[in-house]
N, C-alpha and C positions, 0 to 999 in steps of 0.2 A: 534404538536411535537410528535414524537416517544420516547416511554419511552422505556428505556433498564435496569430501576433500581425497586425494591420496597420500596418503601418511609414508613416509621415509622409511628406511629399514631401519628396525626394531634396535640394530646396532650405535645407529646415526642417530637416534633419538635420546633424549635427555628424559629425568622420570621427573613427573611435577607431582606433586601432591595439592596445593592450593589452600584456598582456606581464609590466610591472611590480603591486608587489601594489598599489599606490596605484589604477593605472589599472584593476584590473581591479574594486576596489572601485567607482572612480568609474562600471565600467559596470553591476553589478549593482544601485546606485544609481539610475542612469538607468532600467531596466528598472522597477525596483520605484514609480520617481516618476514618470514620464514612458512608462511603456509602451513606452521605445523600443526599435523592430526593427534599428534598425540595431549599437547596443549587445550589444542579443541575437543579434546574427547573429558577433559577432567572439567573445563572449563560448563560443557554438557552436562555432565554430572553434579555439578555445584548448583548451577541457574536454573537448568531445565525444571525440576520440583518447584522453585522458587516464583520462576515466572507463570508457571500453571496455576500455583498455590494463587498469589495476585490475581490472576485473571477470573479463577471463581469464586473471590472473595470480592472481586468488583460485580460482581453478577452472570459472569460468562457459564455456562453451561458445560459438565467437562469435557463433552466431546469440544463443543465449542473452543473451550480452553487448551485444549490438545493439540488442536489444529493452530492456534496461537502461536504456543510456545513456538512450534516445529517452526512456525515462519522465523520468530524472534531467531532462532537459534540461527535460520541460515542466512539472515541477515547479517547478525555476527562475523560468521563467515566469511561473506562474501566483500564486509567492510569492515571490518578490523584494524585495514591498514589506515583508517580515517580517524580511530581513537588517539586521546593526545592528552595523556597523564599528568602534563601540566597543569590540563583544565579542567577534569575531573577525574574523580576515581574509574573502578572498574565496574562498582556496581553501580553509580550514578548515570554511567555512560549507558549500559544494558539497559536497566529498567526504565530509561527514557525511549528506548526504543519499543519496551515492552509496552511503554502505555501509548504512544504516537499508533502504534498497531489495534490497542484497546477503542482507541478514537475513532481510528475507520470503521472495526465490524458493530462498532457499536451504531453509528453514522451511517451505514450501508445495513442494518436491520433496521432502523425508524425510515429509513426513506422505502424499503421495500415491505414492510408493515402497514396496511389499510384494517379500519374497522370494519366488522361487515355491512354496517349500516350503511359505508360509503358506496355500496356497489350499487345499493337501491335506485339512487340517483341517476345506476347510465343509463339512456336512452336506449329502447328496443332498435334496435337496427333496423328490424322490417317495418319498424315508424319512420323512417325517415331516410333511405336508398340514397339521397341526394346529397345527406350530410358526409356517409359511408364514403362516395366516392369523393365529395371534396377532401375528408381526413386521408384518404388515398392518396391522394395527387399531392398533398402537402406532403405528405412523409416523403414521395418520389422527390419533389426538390428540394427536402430536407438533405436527402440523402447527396441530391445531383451537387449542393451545398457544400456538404463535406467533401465530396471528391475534390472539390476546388482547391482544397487548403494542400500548405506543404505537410510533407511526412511531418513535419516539427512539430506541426501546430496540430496536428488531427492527434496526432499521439496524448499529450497532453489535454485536446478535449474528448477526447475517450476515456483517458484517467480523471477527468474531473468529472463531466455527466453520466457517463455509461459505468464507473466502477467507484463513483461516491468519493473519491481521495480531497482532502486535503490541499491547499495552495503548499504547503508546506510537505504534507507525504509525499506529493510529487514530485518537489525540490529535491527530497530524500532519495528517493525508488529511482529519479532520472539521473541524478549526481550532478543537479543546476542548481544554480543560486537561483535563490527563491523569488529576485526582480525581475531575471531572463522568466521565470516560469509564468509571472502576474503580468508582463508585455505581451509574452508569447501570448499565453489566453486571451489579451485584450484585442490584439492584431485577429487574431481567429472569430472574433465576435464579432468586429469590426467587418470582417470579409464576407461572415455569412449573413449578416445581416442587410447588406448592399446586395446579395444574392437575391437573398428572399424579396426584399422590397421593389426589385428589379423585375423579377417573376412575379409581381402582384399578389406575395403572398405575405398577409400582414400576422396571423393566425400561425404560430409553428409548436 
């Protein structure tokens, strides 16, 4: 397992065992209040199987699935302190994150998935030099485009077109509610689109 945390001395530390939903609440608690590695280390040991199990029983492939969990786990991690045992358990809270996770690479392999048949279609380049360079000059102020926006909004349209996420995974990943997240992106469309129409460029 990959640690992402530093655990306390072995003295300072309390011993969990897990298992039941009370305790494993009481360790996703600890993690979220206390940073502790040793809670996160059983909590590891409980899920980790469980979440991989899920993910190749949904179709993921198990390296695919390997590389899941590991995300799920430091997820966990990193937001723990967000869990709230009034509103759900501890596994309901986990394997919602497990599948919000399942969503994306599933979401970011159909968009980066073509049939080969589709390739037939592109035009020879050395037919057409003209097109080449107008697809050139579009990208340059596609690009001059982006530079426009603030940090705020680039970020968020690089997690939504360049890395396939979610209105909602982004809400998650950024720590925004998910209205700043749908104005932010709307303002950024809004901007580059007055960009491009402005530089004559209707085609992006």
């Amino acid at each position: 397992m990959n640690y992402w945390f530093r655990t306390q001395e072995p003295s300072q530390q309390p011993h969990y065992k897990g298992g039941r939903a009370t305790e494993l609440e009481d360790l996703l608690t600890a993690v979220g209040t206390y940073r502790d590695g040793e809670a996160f280390a059983v909590l590891f040991d409980h899920f980790g199987p469980r979440v991989h199990a899920q993910m190749v029983r949904q179709g993921l492939a198990p390296f695919a699935a390997a590389d899941v969990t590991q995300d799920v786990m430091e997820t966990i991690w990193r937001k723990a302190h967000l869990f709230d045992r009034s509103k759900s358990a501890a596994a309901t809270w986990i394997f919602h994150i497990a599948r919000n996770r399942h969503i994306d690479v599933r979401r970011r392999s159909r968009e980066s998935a073509f049939a080969v048949e589709d390739f037939s279609g592109i035009p020879d380049p050395a037919d057409g030099s003209d097109d080449c360079i107008d697809a050139a000059q579009r990208e340059a102020y596609v690009r001059d485009a982006l530079g426009t926006l603030p940090q705020e909004q680039f970020t968020l349209v690089r997690l939504a077109f360049f890395e396939g996420l979610s209105h909602s995974a982004i809400a998650e990943q950024t720590n925004l509610p998910l209205g700043t997240v749908k104005s932010r992106l709307r303002l950024a469309f809004s901007r580059l689109r007055r960009f491009l129409l402005n530089a004559g460029v209707t085609e992006a």
